[in-house]
C-alpha positions as CSV (number, residue, x, y, z in Angstrom):
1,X,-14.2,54.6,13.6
2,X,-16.0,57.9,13.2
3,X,-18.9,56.4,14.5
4,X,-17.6,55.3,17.3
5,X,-16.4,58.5,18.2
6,X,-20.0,60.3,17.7
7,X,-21.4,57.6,19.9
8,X,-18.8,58.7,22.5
9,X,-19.2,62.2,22.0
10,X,-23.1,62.1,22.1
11,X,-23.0,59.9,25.2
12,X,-20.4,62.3,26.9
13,X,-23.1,65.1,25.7
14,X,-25.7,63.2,27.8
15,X,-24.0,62.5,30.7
16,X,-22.8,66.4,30.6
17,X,-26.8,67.5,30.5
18,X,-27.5,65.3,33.2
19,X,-24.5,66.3,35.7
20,X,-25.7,70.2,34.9
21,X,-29.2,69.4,35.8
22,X,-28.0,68.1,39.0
23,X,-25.7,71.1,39.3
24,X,-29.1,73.5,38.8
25,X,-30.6,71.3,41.4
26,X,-28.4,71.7,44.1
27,X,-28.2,75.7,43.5
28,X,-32.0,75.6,44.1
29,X,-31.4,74.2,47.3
30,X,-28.4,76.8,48.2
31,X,-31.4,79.3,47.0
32,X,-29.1,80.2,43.9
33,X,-30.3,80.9,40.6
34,X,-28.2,81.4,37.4
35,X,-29.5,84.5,37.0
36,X,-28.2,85.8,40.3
37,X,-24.5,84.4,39.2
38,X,-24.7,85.9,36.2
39,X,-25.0,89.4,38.1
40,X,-22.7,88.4,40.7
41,X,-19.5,87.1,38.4
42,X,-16.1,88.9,39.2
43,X,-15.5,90.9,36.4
44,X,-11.9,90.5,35.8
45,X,-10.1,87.0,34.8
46,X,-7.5,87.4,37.6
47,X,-10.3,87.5,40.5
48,X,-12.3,84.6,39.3
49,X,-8.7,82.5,39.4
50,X,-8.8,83.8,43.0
51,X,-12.1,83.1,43.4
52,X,-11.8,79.8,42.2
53,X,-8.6,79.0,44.7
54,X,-11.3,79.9,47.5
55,X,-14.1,77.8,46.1
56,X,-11.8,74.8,45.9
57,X,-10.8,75.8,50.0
58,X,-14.6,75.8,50.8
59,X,-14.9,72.5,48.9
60,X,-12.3,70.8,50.7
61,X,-13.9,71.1,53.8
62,X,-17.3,69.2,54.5
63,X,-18.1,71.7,57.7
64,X,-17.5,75.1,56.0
65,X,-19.7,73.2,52.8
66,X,-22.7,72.4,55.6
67,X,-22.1,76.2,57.4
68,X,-22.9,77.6,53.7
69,X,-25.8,75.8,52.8
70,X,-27.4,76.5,56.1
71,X,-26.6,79.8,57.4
72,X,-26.0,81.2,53.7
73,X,-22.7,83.4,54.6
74,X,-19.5,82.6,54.6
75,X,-17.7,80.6,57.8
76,X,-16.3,83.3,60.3
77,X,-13.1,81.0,60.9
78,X,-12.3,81.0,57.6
79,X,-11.7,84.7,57.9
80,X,-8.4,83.9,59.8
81,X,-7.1,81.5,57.0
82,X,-7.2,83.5,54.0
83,X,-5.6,86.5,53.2
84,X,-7.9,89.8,53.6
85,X,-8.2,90.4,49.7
86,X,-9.3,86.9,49.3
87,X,-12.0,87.3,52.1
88,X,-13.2,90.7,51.0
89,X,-13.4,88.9,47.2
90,X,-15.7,86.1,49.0
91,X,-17.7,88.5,50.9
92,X,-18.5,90.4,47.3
93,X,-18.9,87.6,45.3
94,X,-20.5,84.8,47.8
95,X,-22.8,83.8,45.5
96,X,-19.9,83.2,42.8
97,X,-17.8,81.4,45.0
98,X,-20.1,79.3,46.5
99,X,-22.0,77.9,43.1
100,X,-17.9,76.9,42.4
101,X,-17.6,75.4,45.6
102,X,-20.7,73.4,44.8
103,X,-19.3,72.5,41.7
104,X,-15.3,71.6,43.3
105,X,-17.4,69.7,45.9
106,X,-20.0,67.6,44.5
107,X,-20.0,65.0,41.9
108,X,-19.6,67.4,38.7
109,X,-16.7,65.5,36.9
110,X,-17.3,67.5,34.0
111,X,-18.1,70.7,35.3
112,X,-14.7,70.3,37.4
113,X,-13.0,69.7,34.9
114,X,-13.9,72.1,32.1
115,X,-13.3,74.8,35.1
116,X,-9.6,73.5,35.9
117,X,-8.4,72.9,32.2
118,X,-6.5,76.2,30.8
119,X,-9.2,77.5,28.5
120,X,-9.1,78.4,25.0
121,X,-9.9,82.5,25.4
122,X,-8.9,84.1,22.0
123,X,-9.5,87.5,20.5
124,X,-12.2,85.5,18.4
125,X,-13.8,83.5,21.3
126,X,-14.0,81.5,24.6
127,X,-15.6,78.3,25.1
128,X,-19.0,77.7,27.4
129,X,-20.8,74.3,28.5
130,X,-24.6,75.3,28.1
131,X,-26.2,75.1,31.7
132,X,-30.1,76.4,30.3
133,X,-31.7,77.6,27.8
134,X,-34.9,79.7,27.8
135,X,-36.1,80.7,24.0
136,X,-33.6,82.4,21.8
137,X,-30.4,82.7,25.0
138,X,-28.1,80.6,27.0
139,X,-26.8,80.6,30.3
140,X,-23.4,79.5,30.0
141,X,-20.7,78.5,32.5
142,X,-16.9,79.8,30.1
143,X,-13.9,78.2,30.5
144,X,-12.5,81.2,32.6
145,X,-15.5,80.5,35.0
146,X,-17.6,83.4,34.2
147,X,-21.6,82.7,34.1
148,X,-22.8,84.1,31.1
149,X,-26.3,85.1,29.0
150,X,-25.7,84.8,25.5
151,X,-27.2,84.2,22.3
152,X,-25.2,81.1,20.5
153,X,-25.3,80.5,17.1
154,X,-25.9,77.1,16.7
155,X,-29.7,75.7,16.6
156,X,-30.5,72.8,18.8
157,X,-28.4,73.7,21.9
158,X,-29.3,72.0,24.9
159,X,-28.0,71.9,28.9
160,X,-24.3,70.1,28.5
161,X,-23.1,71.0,24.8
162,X,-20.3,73.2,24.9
163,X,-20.8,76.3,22.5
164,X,-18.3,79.1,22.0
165,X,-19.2,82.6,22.2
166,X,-18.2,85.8,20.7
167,X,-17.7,88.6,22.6
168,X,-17.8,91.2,19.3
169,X,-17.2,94.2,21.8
170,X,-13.3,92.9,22.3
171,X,-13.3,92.0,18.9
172,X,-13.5,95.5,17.7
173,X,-11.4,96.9,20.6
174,X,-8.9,94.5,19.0
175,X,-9.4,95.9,15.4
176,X,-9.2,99.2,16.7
177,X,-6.2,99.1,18.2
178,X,-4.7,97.7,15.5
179,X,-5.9,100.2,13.1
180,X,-4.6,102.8,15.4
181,X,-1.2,101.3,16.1
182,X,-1.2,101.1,11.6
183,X,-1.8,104.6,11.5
184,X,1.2,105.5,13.7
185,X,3.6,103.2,12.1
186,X,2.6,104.9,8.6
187,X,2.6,108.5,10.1
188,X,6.3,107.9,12.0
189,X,7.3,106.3,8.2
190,X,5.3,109.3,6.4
191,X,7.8,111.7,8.9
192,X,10.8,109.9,8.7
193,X,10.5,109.9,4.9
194,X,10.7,113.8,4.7
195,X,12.9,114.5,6.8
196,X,15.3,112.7,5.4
């Protein structure tokens, strides 16, 4: 039984590498490189949902997807559809929105997927499918749809295996905050103590 399920999970690791070398592909041709998306990411989790809301309206619409990969801008007429905050976020981030709209668009089962699935973020982590490697650091694609240059733990990673990835600065803003809020609970006990 386990071995059938390694044979599934290695095939499904294969298939993933292939759809993200297609995916690399096809942001050569929209004259997108990862590095470029790792630059131009919203920063906040709250803009790339709304980023991804405009991606999937840009995918939906075989026009708009031909206006983008030939002009390179966003469509003027879809100015009048979406809200001004939304077009101000797709002016800001185009490059963002339009490697998700590539993805929402094209044959990228997995990379669709792992994008619309609620992700996993903890204080200890957040999931990432591998979309290159170059030496020792990954470009990643998170489950909260940020592109990302890290450097995973595990040895052997290639294009399609999902990794997770610590992010040790919110890790310690975590602890800290903890530590502070123990402090205070001890002083307000310390205080209530002798007063009383």
């Amino acid at each position: 039984m386990k071995s059938r399920e390694a044979v599934k999970s290695r095939e499904h690791e294969i298939a993933a590498g292939e759809e993200v070398n297609r995916f690399l592909h096809l942001l050569a041709q929209h004259g997108l490189s990862l590095e470029g998306l790792v630059g131009n990411n919203p920063r906040s989790w709250q803009e790339r949902e709304r980023a991804k809301r405009v991606a999937g309206l840009l995918a939906g619409d075989p026009e708009w997807m031909n206006y983008i990969r030939t002009n390179r801008s966003p469509p003027p007429d879809l100015s009048r559809i979406v809200d001004p905050a939304d077009w101000k976020l797709l002016e800001h981030h185009f490059r963002y929105i339009t490697a998700l709209s590539c993805i929402f668009s094209g044959p990228f089962p997995v990379l669709t997927r792992y994008l619309q699935e609620p992700g996993t973020l903890t204080i200890f982590g957040v999931k990432g499918i591998v979309l290159q490697k170059d030496g020792h650091q990954a470009t990643l694609l998170t489950e909260d749809g940020e592109f990302r240059n890290c450097r995973p733990s595990p040895k052997g990673i290639e294009p399609g295996r999902e990794v997770t990835v610590r992010d040790y600065g919110e890790i310690a803003a975590y602890a800290l905050t903890f530590l502070v809020l123990l402090v205070l609970a001890v002083a307000v006990f310390y205080l209530l103590m002798v007063s009383s």
